[in-house]
N, CA, C and O atoms as CSV, one atom per row, in Angstrom:
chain,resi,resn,atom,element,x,y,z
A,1,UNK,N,N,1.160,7.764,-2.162
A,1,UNK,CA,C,0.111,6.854,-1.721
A,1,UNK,C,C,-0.853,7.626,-0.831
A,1,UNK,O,O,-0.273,8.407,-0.077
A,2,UNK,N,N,-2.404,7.601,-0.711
A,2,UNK,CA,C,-3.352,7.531,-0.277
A,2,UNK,C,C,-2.746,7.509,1.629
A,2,UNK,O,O,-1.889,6.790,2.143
A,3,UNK,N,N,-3.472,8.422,2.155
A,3,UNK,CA,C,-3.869,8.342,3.587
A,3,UNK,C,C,-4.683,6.644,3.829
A,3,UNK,O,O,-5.473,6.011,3.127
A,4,UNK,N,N,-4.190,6.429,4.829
A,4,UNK,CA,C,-5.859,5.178,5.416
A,4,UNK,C,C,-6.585,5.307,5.828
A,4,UNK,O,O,-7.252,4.318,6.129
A,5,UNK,N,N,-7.119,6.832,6.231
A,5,UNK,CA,C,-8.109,7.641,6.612
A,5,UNK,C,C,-9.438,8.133,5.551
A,5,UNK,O,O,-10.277,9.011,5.748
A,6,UNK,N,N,-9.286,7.296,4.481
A,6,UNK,CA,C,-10.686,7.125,3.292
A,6,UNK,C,C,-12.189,7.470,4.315
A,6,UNK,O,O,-12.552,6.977,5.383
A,7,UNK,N,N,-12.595,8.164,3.738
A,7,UNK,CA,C,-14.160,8.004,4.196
A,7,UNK,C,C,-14.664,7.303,3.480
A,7,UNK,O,O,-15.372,6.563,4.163
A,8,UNK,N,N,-14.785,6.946,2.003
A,8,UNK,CA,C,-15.206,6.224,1.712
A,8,UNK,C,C,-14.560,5.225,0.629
A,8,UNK,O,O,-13.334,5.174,0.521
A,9,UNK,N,N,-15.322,4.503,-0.100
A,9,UNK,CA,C,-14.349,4.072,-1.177
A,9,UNK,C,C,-13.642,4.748,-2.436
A,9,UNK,O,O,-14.051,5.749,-3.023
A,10,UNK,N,N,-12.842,4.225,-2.647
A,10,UNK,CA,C,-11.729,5.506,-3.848
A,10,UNK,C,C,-11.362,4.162,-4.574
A,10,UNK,O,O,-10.906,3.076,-4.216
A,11,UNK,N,N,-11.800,4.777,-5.853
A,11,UNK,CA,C,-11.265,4.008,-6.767
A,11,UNK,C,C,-9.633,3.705,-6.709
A,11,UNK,O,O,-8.817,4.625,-6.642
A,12,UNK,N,N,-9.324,2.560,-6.737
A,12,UNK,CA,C,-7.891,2.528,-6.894
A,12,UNK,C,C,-7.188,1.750,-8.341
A,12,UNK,O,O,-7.948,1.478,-9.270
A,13,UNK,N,N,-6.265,1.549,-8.405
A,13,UNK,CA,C,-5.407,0.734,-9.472
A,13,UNK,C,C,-5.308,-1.039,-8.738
A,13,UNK,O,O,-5.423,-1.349,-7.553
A,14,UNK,N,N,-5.076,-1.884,-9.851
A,14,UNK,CA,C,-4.550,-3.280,-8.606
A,14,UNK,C,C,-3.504,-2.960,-7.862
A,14,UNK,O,O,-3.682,-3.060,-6.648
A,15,UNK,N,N,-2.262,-2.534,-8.300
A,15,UNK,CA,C,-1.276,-2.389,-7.716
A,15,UNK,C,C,-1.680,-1.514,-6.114
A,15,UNK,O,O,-1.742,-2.038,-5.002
A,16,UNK,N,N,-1.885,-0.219,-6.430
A,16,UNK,CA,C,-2.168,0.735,-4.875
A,16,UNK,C,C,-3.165,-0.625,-4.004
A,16,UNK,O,O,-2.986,-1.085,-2.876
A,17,UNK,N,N,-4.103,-0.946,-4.928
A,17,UNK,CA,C,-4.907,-2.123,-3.929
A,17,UNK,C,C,-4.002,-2.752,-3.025
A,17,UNK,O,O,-3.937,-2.636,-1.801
A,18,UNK,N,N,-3.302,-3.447,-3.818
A,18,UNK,CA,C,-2.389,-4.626,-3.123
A,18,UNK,C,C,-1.582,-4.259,-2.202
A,18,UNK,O,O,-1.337,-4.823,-1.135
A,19,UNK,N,N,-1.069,-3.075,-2.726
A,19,UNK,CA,C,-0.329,-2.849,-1.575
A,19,UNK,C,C,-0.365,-2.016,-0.390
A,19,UNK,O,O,0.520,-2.184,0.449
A,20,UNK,N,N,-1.399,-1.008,-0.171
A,20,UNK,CA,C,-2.491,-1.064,0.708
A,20,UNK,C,C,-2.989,-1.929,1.598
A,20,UNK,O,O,-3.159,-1.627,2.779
A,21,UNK,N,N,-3.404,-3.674,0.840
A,21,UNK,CA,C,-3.997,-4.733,1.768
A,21,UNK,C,C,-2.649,-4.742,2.668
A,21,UNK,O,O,-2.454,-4.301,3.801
A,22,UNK,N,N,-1.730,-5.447,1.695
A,22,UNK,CA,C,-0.345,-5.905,2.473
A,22,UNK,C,C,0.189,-5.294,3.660
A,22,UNK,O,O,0.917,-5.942,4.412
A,23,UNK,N,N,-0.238,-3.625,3.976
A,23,UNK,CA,C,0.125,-2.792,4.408
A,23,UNK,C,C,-0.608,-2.703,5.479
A,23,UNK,O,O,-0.136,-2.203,6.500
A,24,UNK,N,N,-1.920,-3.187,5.426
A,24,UNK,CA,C,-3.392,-3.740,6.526
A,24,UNK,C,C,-3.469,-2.205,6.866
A,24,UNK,O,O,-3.333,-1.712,7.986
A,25,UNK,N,N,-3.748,-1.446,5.507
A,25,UNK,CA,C,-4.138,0.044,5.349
A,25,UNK,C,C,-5.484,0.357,6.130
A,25,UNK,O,O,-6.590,0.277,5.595
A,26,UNK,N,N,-5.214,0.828,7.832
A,26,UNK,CA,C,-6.865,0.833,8.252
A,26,UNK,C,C,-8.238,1.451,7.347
A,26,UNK,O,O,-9.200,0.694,7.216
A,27,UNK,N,N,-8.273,2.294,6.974
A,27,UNK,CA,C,-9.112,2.896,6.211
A,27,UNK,C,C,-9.573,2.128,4.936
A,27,UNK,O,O,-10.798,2.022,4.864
A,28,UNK,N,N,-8.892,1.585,3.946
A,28,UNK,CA,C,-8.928,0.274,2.773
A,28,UNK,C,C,-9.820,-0.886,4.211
A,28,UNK,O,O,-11.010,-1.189,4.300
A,29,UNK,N,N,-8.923,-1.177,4.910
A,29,UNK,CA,C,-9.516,-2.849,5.285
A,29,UNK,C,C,-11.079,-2.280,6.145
A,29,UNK,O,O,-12.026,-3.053,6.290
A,30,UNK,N,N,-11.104,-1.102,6.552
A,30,UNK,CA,C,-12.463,-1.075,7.232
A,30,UNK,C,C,-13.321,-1.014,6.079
A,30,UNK,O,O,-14.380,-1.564,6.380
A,31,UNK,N,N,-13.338,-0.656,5.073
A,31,UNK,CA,C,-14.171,-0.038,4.025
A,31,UNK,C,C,-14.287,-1.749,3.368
A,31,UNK,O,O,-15.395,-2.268,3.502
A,32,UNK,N,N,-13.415,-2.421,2.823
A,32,UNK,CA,C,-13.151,-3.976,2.701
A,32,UNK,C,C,-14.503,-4.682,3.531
A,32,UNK,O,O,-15.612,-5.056,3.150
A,33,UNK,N,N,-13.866,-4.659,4.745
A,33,UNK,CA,C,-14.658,-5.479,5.616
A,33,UNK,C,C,-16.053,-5.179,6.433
A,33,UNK,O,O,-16.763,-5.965,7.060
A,34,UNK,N,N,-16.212,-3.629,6.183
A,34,UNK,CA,C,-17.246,-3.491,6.988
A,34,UNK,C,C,-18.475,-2.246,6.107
A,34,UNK,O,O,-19.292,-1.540,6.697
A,35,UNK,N,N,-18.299,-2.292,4.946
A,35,UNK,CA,C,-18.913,-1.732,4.454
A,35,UNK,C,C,-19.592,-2.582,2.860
A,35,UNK,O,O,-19.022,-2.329,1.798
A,36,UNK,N,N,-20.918,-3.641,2.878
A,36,UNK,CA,C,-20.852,-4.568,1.869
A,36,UNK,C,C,-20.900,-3.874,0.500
A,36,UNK,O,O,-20.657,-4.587,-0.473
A,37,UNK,N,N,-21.238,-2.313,0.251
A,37,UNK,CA,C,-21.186,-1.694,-0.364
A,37,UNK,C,C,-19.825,-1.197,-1.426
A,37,UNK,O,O,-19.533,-1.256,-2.620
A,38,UNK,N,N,-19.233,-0.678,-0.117
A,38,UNK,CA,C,-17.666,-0.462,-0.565
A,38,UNK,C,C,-16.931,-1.767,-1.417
A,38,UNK,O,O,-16.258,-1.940,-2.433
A,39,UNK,N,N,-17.472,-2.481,-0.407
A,39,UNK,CA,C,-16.625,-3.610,-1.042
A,39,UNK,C,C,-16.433,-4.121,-1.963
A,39,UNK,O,O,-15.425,-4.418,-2.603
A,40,UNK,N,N,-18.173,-4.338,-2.140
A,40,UNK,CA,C,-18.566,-4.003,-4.277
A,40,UNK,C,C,-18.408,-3.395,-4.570
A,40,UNK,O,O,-18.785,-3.510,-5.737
A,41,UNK,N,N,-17.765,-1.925,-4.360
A,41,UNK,CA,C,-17.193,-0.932,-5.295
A,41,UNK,C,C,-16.079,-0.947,-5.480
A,41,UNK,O,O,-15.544,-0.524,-6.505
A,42,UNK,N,N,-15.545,-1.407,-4.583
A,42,UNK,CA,C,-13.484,-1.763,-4.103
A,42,UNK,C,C,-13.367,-3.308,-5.394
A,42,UNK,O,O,-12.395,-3.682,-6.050
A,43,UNK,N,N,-14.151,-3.618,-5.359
A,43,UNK,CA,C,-13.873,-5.057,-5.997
A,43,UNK,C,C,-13.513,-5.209,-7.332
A,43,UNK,O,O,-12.817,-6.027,-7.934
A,44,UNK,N,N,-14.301,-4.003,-7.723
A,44,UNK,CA,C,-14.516,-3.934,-9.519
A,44,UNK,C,C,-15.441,-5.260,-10.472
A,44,UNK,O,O,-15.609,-5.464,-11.674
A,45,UNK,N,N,-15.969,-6.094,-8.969
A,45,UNK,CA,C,-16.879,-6.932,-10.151
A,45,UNK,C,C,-18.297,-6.352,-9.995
A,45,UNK,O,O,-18.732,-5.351,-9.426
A,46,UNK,N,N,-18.934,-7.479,-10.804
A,46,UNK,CA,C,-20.761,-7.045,-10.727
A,46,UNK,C,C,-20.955,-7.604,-9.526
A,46,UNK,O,O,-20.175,-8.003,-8.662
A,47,UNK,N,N,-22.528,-7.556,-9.640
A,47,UNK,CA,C,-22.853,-7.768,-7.962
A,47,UNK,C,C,-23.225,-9.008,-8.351
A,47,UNK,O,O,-22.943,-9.662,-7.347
A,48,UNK,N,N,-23.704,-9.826,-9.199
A,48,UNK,CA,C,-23.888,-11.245,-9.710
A,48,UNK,C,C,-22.428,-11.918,-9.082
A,48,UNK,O,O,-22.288,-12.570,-8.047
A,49,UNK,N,N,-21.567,-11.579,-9.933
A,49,UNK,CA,C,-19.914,-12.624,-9.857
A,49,UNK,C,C,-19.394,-11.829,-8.491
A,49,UNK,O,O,-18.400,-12.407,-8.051
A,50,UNK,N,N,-19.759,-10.709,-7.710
A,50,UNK,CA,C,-19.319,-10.228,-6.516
A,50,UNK,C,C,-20.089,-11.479,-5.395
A,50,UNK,O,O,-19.533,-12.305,-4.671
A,51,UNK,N,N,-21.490,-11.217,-5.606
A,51,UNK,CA,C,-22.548,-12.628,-4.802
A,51,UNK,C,C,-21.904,-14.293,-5.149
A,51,UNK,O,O,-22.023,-15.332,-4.499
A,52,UNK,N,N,-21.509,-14.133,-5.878
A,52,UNK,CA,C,-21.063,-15.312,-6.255
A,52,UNK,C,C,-19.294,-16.153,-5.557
A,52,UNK,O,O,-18.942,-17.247,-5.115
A,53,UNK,N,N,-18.754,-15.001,-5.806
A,53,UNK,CA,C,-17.268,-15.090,-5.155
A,53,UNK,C,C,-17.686,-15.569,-3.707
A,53,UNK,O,O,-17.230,-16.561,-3.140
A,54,UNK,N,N,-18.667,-14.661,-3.188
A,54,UNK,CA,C,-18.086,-14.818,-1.610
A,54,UNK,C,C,-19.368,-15.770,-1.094
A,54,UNK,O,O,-19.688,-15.660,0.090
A,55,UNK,N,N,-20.191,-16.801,-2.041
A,55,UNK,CA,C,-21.050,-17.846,-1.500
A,55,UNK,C,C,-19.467,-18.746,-1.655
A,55,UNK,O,O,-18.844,-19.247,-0.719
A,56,UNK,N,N,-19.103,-18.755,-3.022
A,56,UNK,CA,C,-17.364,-19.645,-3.263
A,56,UNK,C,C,-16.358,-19.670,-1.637
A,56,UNK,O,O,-16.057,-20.594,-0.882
A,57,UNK,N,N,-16.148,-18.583,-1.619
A,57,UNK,CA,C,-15.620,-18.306,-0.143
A,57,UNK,C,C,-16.450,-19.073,1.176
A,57,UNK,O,O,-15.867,-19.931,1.839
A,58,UNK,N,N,-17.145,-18.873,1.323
A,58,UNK,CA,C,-17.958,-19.212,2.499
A,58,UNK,C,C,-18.229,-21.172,2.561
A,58,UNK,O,O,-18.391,-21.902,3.539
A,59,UNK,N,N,-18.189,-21.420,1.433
A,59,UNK,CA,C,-18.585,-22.694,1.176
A,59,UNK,C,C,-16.791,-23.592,1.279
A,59,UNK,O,O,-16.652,-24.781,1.566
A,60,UNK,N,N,-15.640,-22.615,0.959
A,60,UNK,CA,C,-14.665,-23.036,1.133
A,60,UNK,C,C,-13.956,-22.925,2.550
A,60,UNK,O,O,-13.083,-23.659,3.013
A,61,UNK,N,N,-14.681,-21.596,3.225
A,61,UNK,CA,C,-14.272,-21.702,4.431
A,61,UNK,C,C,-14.654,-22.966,5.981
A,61,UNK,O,O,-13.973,-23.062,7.002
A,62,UNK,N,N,-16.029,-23.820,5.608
A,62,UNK,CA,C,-16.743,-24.192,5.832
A,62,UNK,C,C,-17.502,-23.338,7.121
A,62,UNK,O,O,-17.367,-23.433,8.341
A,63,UNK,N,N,-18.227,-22.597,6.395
A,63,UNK,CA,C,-19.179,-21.490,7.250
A,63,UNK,C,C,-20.003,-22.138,7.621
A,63,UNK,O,O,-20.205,-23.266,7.173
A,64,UNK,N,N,-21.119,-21.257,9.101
A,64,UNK,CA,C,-22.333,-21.959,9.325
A,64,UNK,C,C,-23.016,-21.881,8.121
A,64,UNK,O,O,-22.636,-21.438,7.038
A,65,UNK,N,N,-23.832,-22.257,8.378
A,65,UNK,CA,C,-25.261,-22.464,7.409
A,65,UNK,C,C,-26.245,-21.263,7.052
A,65,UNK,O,O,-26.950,-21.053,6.064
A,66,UNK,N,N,-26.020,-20.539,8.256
A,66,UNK,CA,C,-26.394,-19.074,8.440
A,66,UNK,C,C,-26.141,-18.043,7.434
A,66,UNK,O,O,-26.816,-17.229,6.805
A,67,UNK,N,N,-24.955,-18.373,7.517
A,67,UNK,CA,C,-23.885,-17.274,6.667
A,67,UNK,C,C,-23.994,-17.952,4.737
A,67,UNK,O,O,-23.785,-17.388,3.663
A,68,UNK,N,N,-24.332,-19.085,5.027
A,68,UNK,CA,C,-25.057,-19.647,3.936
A,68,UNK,C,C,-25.819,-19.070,3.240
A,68,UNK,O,O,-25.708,-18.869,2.031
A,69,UNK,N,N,-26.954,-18.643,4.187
A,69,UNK,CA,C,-28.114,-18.314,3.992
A,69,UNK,C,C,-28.307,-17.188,3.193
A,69,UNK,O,O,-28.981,-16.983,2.184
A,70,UNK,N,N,-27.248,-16.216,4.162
A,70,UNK,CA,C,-27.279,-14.862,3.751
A,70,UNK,C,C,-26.870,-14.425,2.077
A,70,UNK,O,O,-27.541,-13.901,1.187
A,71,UNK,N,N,-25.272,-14.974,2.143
A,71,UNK,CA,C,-24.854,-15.262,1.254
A,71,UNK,C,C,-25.874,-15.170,-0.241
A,71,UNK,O,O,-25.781,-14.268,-1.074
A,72,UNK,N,N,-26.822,-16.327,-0.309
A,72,UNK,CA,C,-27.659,-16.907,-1.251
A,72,UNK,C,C,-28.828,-16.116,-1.421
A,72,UNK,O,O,-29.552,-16.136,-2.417
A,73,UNK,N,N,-29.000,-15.325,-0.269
A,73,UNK,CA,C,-30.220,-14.150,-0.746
A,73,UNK,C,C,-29.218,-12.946,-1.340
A,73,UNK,O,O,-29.718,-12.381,-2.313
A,74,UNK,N,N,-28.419,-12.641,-1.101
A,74,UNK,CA,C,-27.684,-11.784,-1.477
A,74,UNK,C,C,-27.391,-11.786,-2.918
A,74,UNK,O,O,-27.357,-10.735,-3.559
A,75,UNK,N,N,-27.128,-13.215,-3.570
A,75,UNK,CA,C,-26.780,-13.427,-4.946
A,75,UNK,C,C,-28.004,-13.756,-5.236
A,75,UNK,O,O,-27.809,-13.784,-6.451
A,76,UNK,N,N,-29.339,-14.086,-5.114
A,76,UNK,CA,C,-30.655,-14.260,-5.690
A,76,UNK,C,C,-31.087,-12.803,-5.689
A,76,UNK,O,O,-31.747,-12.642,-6.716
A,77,UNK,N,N,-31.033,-11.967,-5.183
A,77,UNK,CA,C,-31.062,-10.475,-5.217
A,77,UNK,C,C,-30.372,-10.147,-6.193
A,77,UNK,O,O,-31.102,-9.649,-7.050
A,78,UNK,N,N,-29.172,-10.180,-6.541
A,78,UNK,CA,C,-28.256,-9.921,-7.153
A,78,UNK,C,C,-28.549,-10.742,-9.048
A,78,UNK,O,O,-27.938,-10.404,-10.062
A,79,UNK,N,N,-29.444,-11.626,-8.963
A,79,UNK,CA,C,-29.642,-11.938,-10.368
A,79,UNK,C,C,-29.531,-13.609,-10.888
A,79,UNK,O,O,-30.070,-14.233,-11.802
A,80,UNK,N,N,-28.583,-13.961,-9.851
A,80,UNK,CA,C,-28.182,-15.171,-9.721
A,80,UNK,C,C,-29.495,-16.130,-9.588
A,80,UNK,O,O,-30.527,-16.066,-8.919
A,81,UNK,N,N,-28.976,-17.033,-10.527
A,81,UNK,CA,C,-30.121,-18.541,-10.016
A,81,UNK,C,C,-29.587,-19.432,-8.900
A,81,UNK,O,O,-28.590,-19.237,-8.205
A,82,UNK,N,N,-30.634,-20.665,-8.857
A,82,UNK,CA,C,-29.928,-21.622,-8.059
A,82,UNK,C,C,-29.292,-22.019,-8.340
A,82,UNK,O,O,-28.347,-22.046,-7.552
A,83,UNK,N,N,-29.044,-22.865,-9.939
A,83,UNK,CA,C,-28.154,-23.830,-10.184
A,83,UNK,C,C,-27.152,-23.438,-10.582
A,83,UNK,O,O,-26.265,-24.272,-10.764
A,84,UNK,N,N,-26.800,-21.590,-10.967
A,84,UNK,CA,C,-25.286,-20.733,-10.382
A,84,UNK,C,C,-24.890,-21.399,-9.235
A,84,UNK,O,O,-23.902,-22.130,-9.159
A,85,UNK,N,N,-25.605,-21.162,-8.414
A,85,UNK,CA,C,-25.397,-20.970,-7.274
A,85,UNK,C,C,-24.625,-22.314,-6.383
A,85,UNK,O,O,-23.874,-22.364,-5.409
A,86,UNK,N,N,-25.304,-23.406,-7.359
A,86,UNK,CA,C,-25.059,-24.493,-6.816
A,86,UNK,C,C,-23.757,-25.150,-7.807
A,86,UNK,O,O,-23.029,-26.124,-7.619
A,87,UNK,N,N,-23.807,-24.471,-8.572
A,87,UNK,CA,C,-22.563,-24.563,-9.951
A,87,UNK,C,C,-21.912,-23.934,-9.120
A,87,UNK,O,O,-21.065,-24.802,-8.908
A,88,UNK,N,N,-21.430,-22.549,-8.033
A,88,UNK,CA,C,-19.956,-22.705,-7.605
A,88,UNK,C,C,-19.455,-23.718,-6.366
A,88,UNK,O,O,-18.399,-23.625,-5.740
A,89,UNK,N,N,-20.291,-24.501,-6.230
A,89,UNK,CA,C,-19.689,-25.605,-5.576
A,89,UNK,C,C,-18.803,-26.799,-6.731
A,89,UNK,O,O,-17.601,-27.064,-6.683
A,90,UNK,N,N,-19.491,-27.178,-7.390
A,90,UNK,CA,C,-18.936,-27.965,-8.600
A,90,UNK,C,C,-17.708,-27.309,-8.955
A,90,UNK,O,O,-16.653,-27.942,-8.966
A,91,UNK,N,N,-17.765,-26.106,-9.242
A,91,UNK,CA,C,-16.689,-25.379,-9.859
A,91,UNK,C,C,-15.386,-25.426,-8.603
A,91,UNK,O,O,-14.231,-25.789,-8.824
A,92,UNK,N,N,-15.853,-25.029,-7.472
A,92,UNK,CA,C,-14.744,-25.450,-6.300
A,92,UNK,C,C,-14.746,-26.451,-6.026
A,92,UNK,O,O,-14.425,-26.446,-4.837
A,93,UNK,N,N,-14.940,-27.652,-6.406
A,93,UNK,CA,C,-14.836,-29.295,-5.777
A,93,UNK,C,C,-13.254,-29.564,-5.580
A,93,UNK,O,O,-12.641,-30.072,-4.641
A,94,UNK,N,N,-12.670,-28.846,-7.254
A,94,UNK,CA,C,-11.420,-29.817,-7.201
A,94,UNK,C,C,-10.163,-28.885,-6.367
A,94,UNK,O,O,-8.958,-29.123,-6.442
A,95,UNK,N,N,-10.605,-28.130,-5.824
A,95,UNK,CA,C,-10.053,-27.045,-4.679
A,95,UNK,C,C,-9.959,-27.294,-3.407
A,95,UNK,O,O,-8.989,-27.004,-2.707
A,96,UNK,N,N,-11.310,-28.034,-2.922
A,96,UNK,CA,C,-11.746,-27.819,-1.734
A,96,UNK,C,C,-11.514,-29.543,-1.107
A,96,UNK,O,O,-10.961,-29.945,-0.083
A,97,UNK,N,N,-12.218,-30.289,-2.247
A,97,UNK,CA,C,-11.904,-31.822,-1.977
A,97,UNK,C,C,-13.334,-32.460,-1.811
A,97,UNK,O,O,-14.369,-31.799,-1.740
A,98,UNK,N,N,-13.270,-33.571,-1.769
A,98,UNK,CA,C,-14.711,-34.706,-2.179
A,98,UNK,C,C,-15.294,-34.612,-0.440
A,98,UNK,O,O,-16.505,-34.823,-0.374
A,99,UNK,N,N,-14.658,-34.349,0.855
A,99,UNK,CA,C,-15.151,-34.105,1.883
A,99,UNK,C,C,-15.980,-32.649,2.009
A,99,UNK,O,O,-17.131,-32.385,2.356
A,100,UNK,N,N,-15.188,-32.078,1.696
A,100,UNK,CA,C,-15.802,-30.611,1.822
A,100,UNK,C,C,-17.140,-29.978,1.172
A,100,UNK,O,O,-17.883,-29.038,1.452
A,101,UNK,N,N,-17.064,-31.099,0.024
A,101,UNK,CA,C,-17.656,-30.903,-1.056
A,101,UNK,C,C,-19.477,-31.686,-0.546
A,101,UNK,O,O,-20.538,-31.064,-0.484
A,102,UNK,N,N,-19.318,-32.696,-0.357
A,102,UNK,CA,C,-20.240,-33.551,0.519
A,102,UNK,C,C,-20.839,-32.828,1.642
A,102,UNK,O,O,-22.058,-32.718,1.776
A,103,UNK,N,N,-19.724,-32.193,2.684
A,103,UNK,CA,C,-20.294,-31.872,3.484
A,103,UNK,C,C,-21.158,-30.548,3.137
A,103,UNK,O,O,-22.349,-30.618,3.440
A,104,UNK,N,N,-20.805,-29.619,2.672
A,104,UNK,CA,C,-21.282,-28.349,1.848
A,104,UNK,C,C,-22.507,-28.451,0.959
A,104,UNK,O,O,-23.230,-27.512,0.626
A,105,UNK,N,N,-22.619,-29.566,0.663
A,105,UNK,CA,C,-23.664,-30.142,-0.449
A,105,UNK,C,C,-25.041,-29.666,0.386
A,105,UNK,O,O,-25.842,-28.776,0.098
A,106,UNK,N,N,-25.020,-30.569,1.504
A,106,UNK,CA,C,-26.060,-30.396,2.413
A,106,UNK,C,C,-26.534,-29.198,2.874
A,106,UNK,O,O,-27.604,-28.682,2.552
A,107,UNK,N,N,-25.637,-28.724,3.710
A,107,UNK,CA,C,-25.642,-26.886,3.765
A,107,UNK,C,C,-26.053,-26.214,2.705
A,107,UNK,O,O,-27.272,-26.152,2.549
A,108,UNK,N,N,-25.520,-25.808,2.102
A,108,UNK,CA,C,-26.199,-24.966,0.784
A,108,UNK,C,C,-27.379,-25.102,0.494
A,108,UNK,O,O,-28.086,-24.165,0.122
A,109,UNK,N,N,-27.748,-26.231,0.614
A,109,UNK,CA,C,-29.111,-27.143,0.161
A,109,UNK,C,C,-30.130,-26.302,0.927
A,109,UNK,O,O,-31.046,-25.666,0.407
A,110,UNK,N,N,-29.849,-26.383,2.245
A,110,UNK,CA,C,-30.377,-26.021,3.690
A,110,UNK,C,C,-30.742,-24.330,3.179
A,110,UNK,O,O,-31.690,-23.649,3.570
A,111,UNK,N,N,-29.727,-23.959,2.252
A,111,UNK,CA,C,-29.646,-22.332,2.341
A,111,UNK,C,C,-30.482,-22.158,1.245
A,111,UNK,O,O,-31.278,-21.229,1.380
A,112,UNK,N,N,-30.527,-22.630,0.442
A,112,UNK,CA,C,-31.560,-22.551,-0.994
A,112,UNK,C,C,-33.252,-22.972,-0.765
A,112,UNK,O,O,-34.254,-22.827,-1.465
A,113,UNK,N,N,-33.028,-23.482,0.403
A,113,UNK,CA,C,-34.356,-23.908,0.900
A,113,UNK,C,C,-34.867,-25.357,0.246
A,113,UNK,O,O,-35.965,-25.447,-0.303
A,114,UNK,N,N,-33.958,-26.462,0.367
A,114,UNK,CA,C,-34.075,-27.763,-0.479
A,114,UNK,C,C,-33.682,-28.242,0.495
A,114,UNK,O,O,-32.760,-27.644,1.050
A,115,UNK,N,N,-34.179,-29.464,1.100
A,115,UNK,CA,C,-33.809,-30.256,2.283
A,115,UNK,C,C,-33.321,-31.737,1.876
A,115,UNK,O,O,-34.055,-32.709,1.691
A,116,UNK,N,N,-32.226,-31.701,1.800
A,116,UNK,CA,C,-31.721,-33.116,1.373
A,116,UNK,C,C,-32.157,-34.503,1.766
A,116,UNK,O,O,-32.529,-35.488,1.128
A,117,UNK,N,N,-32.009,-34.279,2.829
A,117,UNK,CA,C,-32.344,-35.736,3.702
A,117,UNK,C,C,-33.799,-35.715,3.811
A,117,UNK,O,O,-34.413,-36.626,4.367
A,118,UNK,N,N,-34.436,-34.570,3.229
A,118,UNK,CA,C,-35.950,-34.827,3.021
A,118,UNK,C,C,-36.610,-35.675,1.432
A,118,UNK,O,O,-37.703,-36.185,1.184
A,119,UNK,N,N,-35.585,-35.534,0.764
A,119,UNK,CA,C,-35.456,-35.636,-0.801
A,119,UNK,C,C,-35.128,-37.310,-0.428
A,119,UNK,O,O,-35.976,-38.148,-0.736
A,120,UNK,N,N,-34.144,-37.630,0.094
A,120,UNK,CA,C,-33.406,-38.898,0.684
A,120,UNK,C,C,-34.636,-40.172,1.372
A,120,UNK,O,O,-34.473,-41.381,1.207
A,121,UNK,N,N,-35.609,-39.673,1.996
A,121,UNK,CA,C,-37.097,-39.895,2.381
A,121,UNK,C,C,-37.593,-40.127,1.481
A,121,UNK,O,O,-37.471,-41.352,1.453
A,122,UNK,N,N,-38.211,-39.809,0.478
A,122,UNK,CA,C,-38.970,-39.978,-0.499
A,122,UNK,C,C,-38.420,-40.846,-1.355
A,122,UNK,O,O,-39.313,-41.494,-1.902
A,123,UNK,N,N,-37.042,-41.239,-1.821
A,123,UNK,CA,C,-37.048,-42.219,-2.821
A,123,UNK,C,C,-37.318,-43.726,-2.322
A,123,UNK,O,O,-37.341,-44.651,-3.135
């Protein structure tokens, strides 16, 4: 096995991955967590379904709105539309639950630059 002293990212297998994380391999988790680069390279997806995973994440964690934000330029950069975008909420509903889901609705909204309760006004 690999040092945890990586400078940068190294291709790995799933297996060395996994067990590396499990291992809270410093060198793997800094490169993981603090490099958004690495991370898309550590990941093995595109940067579309990479942008996409971690708006999924963020929307399940119930993040600020901020982190929303970022998130959604990151995957509109990345290739992604809105209604991707707004399709991985749908796609996590039956995960997350009809609260989470509601509440997140709004947020995201906020992050795409669509103001709900402004939409809510007008009818």
């Amino acid at each position: 096995m690999r040092s945890g002293a990586a400078s940068g990212p190294t291709p790995l297998n799933y297996q060395e991955m996994l067990v590396r994380l499990a291992l809270n391999d410093d060198g793997l988790i800094d490169s993981v967590l603090n490099s958004h680069d690495a991370n898309l390279e550590l990941s093995t997806l595109d940067a579309r379904t990479h942008a996409l995973v971690r708006v999924a994440a963020l929307l399940a964690l119930n993040s600020a709105t901020a982190s929303y934000s970022s998130a959604v330029a990151i995957a509109v950069a990345a290739g992604t539309s809105v209604d991707e975008i707004v399709g991985v909420l749908i796609a996590i509903a039956p995960a997350i639950g009809v609260s989470r889901v509601v509440a997140d609705a709004s947020a995201l909204a906020l992050a795409i630059g669509f103001d709900v309760d402004d939409a809510l006004e007008q009818d």
